[in-house]
C-alpha positions in Angstrom: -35.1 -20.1 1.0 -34.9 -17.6 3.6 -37.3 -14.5 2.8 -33.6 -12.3 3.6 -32.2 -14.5 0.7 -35.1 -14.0 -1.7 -35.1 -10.5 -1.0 -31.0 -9.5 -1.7 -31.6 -12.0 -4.8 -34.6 -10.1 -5.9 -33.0 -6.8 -5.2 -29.5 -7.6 -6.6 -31.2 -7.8 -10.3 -31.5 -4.4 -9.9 -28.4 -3.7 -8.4 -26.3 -5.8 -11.2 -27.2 -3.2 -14.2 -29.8 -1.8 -15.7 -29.9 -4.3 -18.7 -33.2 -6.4 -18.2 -31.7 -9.5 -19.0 -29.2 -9.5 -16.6 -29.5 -12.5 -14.1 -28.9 -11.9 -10.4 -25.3 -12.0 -9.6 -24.5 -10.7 -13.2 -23.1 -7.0 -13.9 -21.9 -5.3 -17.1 -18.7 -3.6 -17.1 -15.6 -2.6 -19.7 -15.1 -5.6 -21.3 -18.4 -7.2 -21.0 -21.0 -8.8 -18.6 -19.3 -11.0 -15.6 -21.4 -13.3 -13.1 -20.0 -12.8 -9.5 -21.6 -14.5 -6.6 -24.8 -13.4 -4.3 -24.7 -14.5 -0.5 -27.5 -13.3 2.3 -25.9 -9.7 2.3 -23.1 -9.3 0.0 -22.4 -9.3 -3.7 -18.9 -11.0 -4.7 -16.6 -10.5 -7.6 -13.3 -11.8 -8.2 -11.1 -11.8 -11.0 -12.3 -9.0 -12.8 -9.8 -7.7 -15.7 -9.2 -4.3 -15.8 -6.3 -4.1 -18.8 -5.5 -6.5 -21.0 -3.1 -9.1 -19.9 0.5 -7.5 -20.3 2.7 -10.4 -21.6 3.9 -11.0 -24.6 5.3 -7.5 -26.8 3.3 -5.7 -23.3 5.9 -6.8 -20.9 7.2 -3.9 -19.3 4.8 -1.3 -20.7 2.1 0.7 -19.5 -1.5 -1.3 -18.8 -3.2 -1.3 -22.2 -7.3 -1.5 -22.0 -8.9 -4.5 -21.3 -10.0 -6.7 -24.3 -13.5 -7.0 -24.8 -15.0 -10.6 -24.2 -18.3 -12.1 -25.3 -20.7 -14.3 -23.2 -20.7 -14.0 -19.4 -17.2 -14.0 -17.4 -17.6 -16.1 -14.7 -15.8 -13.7 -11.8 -16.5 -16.2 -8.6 -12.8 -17.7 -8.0 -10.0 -14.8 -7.8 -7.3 -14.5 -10.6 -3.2 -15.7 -10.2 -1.2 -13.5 -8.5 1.3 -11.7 -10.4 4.9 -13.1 -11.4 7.0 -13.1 -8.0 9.8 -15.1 -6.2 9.3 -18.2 -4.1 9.4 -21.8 -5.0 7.1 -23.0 -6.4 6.1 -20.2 -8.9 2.6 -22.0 -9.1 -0.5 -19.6 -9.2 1.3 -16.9 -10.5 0.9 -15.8 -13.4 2.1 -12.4 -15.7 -2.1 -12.5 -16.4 -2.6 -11.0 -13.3 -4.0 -7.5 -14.1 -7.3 -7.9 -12.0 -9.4 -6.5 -8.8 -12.7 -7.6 -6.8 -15.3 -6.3 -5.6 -17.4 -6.9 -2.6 -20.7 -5.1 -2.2 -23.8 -5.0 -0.1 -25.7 -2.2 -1.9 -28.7 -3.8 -2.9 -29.7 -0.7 -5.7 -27.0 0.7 -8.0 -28.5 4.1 -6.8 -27.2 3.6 -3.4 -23.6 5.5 -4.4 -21.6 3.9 -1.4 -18.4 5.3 -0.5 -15.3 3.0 -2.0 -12.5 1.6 -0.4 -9.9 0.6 -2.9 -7.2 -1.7 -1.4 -3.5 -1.7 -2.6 -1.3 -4.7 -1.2 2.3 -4.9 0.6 5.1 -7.0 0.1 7.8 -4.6 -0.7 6.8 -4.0 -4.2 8.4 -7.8 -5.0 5.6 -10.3 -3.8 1.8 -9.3 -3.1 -1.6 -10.7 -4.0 -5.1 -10.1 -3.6 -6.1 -13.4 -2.7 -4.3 -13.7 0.7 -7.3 -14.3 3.2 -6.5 -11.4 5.0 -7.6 -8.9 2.5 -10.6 -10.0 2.2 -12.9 -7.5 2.3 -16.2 -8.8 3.3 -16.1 -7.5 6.9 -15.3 -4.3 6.1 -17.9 -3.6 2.8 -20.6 -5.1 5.7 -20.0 -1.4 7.5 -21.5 0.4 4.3 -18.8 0.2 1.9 -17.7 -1.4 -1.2 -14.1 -2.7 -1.3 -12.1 -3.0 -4.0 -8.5 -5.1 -4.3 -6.6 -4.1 -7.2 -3.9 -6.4 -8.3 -0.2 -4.7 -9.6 3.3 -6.3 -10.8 5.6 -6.4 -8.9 9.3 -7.1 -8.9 11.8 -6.9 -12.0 8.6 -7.3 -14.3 6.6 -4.7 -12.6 9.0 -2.2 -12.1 12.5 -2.6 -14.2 13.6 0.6 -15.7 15.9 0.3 -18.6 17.4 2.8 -21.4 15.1 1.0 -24.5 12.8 0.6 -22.6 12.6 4.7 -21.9 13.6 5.2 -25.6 10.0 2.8 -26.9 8.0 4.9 -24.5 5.7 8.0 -25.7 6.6 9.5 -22.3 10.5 8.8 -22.2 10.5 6.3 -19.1 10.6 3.2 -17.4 9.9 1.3 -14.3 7.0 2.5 -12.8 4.5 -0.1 -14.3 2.9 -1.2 -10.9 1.6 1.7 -10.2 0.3 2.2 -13.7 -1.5 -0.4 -12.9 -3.0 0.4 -9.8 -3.9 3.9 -11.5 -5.8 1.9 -14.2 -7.6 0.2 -11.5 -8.2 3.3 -10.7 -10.0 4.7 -13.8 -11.6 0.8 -14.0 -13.3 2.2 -10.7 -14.5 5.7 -12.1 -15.6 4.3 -15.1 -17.4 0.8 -13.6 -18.1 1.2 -10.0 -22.0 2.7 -9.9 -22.6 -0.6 -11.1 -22.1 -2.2 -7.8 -24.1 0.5 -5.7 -20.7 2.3 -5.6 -20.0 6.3 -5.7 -17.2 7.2 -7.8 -17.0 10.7 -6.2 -16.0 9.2 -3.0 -13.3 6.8 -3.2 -10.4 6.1 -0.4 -7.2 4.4 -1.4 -5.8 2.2 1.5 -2.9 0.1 1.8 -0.1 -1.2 3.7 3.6 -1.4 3.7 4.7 -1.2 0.2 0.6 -0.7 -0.6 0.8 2.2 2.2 4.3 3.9 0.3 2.1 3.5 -2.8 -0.9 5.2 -1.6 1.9 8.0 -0.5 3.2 7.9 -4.7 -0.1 8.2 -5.8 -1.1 11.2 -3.5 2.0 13.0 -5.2 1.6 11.7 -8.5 -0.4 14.3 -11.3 -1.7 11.2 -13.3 -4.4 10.5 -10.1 -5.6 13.7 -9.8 -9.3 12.7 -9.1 -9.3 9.6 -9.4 -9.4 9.6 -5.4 -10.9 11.8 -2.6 -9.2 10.4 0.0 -6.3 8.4 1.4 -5.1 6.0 4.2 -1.3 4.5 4.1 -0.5 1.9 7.3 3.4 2.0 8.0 3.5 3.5 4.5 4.9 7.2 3.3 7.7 7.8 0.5 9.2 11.2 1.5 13.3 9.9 1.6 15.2 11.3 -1.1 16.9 9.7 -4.1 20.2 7.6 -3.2 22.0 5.4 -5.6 22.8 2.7 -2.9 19.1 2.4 -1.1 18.2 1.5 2.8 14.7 1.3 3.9 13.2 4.9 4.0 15.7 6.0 1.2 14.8 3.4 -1.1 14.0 5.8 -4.2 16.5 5.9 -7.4 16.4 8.2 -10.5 15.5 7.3 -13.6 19.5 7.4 -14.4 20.2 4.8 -11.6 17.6 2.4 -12.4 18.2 2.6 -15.6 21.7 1.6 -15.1 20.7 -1.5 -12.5 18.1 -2.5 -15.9 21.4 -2.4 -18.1 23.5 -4.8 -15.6 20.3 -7.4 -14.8 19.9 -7.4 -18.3 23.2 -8.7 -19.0 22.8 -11.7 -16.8 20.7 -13.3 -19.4 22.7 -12.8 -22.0 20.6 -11.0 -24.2 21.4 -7.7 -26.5 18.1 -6.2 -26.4 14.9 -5.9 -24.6 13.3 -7.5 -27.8 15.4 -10.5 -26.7 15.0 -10.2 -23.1 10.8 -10.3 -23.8 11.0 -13.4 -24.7 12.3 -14.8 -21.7 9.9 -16.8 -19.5 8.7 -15.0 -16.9 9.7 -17.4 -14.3 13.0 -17.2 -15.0 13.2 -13.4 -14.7 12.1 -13.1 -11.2 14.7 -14.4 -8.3 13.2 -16.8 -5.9 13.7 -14.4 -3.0 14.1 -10.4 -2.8 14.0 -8.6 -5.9 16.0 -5.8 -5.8 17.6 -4.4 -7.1 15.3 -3.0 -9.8 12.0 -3.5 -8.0 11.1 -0.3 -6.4 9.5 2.9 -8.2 11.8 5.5 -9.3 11.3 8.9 -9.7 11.0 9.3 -13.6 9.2 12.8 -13.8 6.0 11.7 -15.0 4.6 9.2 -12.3 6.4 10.8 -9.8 7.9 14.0 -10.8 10.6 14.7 -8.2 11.4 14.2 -4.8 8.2 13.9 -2.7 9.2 15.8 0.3 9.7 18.7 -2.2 6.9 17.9 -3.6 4.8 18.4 -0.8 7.3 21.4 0.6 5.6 23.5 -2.6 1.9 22.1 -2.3 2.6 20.3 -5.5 0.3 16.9 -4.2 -3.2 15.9 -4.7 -4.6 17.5 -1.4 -7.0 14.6 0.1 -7.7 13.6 3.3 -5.9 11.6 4.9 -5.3 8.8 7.5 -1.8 7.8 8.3 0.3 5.9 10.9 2.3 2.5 11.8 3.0 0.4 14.3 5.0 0.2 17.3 7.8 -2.0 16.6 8.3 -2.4 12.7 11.8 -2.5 13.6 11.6 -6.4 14.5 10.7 -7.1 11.1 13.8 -5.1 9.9 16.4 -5.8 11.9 20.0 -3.0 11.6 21.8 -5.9 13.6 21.2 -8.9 15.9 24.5 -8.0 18.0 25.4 -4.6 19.9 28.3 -4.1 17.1 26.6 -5.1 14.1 23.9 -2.7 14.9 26.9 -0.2 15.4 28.4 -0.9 12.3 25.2 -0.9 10.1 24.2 2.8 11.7 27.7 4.5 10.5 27.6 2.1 7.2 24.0 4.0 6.6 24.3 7.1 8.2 27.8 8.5 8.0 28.3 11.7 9.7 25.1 11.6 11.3 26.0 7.7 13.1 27.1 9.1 16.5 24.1 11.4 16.6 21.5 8.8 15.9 23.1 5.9 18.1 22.6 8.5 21.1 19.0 9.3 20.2 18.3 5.2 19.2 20.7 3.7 22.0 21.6 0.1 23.0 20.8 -1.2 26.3 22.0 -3.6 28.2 24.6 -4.9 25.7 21.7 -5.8 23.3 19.8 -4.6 20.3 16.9 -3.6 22.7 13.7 -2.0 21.7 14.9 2.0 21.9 17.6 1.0 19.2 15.1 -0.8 16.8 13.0 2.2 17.0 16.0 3.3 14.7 14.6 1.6 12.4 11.3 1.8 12.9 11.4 5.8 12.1 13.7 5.8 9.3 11.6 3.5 7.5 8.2 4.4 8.8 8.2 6.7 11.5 9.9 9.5 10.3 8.1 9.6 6.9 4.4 9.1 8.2 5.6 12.2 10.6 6.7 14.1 7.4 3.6 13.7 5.6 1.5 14.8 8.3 3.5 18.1 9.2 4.2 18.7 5.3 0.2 18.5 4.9 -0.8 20.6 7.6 1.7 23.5 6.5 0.8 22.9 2.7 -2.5 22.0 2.3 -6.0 22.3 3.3 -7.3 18.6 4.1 -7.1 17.1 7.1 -4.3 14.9 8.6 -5.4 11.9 11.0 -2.2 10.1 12.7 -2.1 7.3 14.6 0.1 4.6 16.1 -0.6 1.2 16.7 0.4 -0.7 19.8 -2.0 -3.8 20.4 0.2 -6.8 21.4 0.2 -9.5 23.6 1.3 -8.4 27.8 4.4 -10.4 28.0 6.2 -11.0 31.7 9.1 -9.1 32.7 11.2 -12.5 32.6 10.1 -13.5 28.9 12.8 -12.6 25.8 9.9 -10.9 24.3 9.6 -8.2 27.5 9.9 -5.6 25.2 8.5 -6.3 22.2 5.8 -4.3 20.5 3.3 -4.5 17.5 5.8 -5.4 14.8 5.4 -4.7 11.1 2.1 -6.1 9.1 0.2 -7.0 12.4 -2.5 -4.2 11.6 -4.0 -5.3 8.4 -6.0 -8.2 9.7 -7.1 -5.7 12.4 -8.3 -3.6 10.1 -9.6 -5.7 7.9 -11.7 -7.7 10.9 -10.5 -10.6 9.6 -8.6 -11.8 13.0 -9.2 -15.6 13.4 -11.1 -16.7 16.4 -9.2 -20.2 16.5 -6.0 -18.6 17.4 -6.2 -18.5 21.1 -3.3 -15.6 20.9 -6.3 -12.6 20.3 -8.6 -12.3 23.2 -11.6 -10.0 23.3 -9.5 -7.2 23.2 -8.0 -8.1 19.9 -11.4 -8.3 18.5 -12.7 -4.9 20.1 -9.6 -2.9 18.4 -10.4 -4.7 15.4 -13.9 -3.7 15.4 -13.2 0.0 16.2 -10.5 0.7 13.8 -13.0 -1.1 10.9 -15.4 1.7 11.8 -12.9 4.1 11.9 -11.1 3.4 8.8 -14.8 2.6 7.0 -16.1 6.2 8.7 -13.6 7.6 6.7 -14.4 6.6 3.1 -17.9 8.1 4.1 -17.1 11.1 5.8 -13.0 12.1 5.3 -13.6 11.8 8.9 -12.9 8.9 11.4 -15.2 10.1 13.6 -18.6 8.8 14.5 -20.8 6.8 16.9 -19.2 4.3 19.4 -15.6 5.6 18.8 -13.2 7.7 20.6 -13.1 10.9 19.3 -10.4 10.8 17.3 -8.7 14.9 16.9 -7.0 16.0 13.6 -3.0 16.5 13.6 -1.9 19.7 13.7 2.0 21.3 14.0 0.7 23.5 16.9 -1.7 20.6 18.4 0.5 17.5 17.1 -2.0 15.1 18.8 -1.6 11.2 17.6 -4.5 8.4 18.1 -2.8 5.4 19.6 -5.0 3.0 18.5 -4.6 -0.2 21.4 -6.9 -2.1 24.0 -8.2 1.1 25.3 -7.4 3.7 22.3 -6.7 7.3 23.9 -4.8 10.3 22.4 -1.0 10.4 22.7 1.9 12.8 22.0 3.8 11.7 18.8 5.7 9.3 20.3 9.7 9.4 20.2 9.3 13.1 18.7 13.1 14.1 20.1 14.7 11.2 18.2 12.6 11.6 15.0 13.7 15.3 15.7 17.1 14.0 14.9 16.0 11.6 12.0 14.4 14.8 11.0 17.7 16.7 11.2 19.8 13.9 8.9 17.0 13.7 6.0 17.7 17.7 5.8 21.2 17.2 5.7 21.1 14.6 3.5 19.4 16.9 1.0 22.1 19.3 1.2 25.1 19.1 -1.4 27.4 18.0 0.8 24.6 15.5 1.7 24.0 14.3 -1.7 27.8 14.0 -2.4 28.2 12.0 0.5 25.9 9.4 -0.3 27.1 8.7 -3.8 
């Protein structure tokens, strides 16, 4: 055996508890002692519980503490993901309440800062185990990483009027991120075990993981149980609307309970009693979810709107890391035609349609890259842009913004002439996980990759980006609204499109008027 071998084995006896007869690669935690596995420089665990498993009379209720095991877990393969659509439903499972860990401390005194990873797939598919999240490359620059699993979909997040009435805090439907919050507390209460700091945990996560990471920043049930945050093409700052579109996709409690009553009824059932004993499968659609598979705001996870929330400093004031990506409106497309796109703006926007198709135009007689932006910035855009300027007027942590435009140089001729970095691209880039077969990345790709690890990893250490080898990366302020756009050669940029997020700006407002709120019922 190598003498580096023999001496992370040696050391990771120490590392993996302070029982004495703990054998390398083993680690107590709530619940018991699990065995992960021990490479050159890292220490692996995968499929660790951290609530008990909610099926059964726990279906749709809040995660329950984890039930106590005896022997040694084995924790080397990672757990089903949770219940979800697509055919085959094979390797999901509702048992899916668990995380992993990756570590290279080598002491448990070590107290490594902790990223904690919270998945996309808006809030209706999602796992842990998809190869690009895993964290080895990252936890190699000095961290320890942490994937926590959530439900998703109809089982994950249905509101419903029993289901309010059976609660001790009078709602429903915010289940999955219950869950991440008690993967949360699993981290506070477990994480020195793997060489981790509880005092100095980051959340981070993407798409629907990213609008998470936004709940959980306004939510009064996580108040330090993080000390920083990063959301890519995330942010939740839309207000309530009873028919949703992507950046207003929050309900009230009312409305979802009233979508709960009607997807009830297609099963023919009289009570949720009844509907529990439904098999999971057949409770999730085989593609999109919702309705009924978004959080809500029910006044305990999330208490109210979160761009008022933030307007009165009500927020747990972390630092922060936010952005998205250049084009996230070819992955949402408002129309493939010149008229459909026409048609879908006055459908969503009403009053405001004529405005917006001036400040998101066509060209060319197509649906060309200034009128996806449209989408782009109602979605992501305009609520990454909101956080920052709501922080920096509310709060006294720092604001980091960025946007993300690495993607291939494509010829003037090509269909793809205007195409940017479209929605999701970023997460193996931050995650260094970018595979070396594909002849599409070229050194480039990989140098990107490698700066925005360290600049995302700087950040669990420091609440600061900044550090050795990088650009210098400036904090976002409303006077000196500087934004890192993070591409072949990264360099510091203007927010970009600020005139027509002006105008998204100026419909959000409106739409939080009463003549606003009328309208959109």
């Amino acid at each position: 055996m190598k003498q580096i071998n023999f001496l992370f084995l040696v050391a990771a006896i120490f590392l993996l508890g302070a029982c004495t007869n703990l054998q390398p690669g083993q680690v107590k935690v709530q619940g018991g002692i699990i065995q992960g596995t021990v490479t050159e420089d890292m220490a692996i665990y995968k499929g660790i519980p951290f609530a008990a498993p909610p099926v059964g009379d726990l279906r749709w209720k809040a995660p329950q503490p984890v039930e106590k095991w005896k022997g040694v877990k084995q924790t080397t393969e990672y757990a089903p993901a949770p219940m979800q659509g697509g055919n085959p439903v094979s390797g999901k499972s509702e048992d899916c309440l668990y995380l992993n860990v990756w570590s290279p401390a080598k002491t448990t005194s070590e107290k490594l800062p902790v990223l904690v990873w919270i998945y996309g797939g808006g809030f209706s598919f999602g796992s842990t185990s998809d190869p690009v999240h895993n964290g080895e490359n990252l936890a190699r620059k000095g961290v320890v990483v942490v994937s926590v699993a959530y439900r998703v979909g109809q089982i994950g997040l249905l509101a419903h009027p029993e289901l309010s009435a059976e609660s001790p805090n009078g709602v429903s439907g915010n289940y999955g991120l219950l869950d991440m919050i008690a993967g949360l507390q699993w981290v506070q209460k477990n994480i020195k075990a793997f060489g981790g700091d509880p005092g100095k945990v980051t959340i981070f996560g993407e798409s629907a993981g990213g609008i998470a990471v936004s709940m959980l920043c306004a939510s009064p049930l996580t108040k330090g149980l993080f000390h920083g945050a990063i959301s890519q093409s995330g942010g939740s700052f839309g207000p309530t609307r009873p028919t949703t579109y992507p950046g207003e996709n929050m309900k009230t409690l009312e409305q979802a309970e009233q979508d709960g009553i009607e997807y009830a009824k297609g099963f023919g059932v009289s009570s949720i009693e009844e509907l529990r004993k439904v098999e999971a499968e057949n409770l999730i659609p085989r593609g999109w979810t919702l309705p009924g598979s978004w959080p809500v705001v029910d006044g305990y996870v999330i208490p109210d709107d979160q761009f008022k929330l933030y307007q009165s400093g009500k927020y747990n004031d972390v630092p922060v890391l936010i952005g998205y990506n250049s084009d996230e409106g070819l992955s949402f497309p408002s129309g493939r035609t010149p008229d459909e796109y026409i048609a879908y703006v006055n459908e969503r926007f009403g009053p405001y349609a004529d405005k917006l198709l001036e400040a998101y135009p066509l060209t060319e007689n197509k649906v060309a890259r200034s009128a996806r932006n449209l989408m782009r910035d109602a979605a992501f855009g305009w609520p990454t842009w909101s956080w920052a300027r709501l922080q920096t007027q509310t709060g006294l942590s720092p604001v980091y913004l960025y946007y993300f435009d690495q993607h291939p140089q494509y010829s003037e001729n090509s269909p793809q002439a205007d195409h940017g970095t479209p929605h999701g691209v970023d997460v193996a880039y931050v995650f260094m996980n970018l595979d070396e077969k594909n002849p599409r990345f070229t050194s480039a790709d990989f140098e990107i990759s490698e700066i925005m690890g360290t600049y995302w990893t700087n950040f669990a250490k420091y609440g600061n980006p900044n550090g050795e080898n990088v650009p210098r990366w400036p904090v976002f302020s409303n006077d000196n609204p500087e934004v890192m756009c993070l591409k072949t050669q990264p360099e510091i940029c203007p927010v970009p499109g600020e005139e027509s997020l002006s105008v998204m700006d100026a419909y959000f407002e409106w739409r939080r008027t009463p003549e606003g709120v009328e309208w959109a019922k």
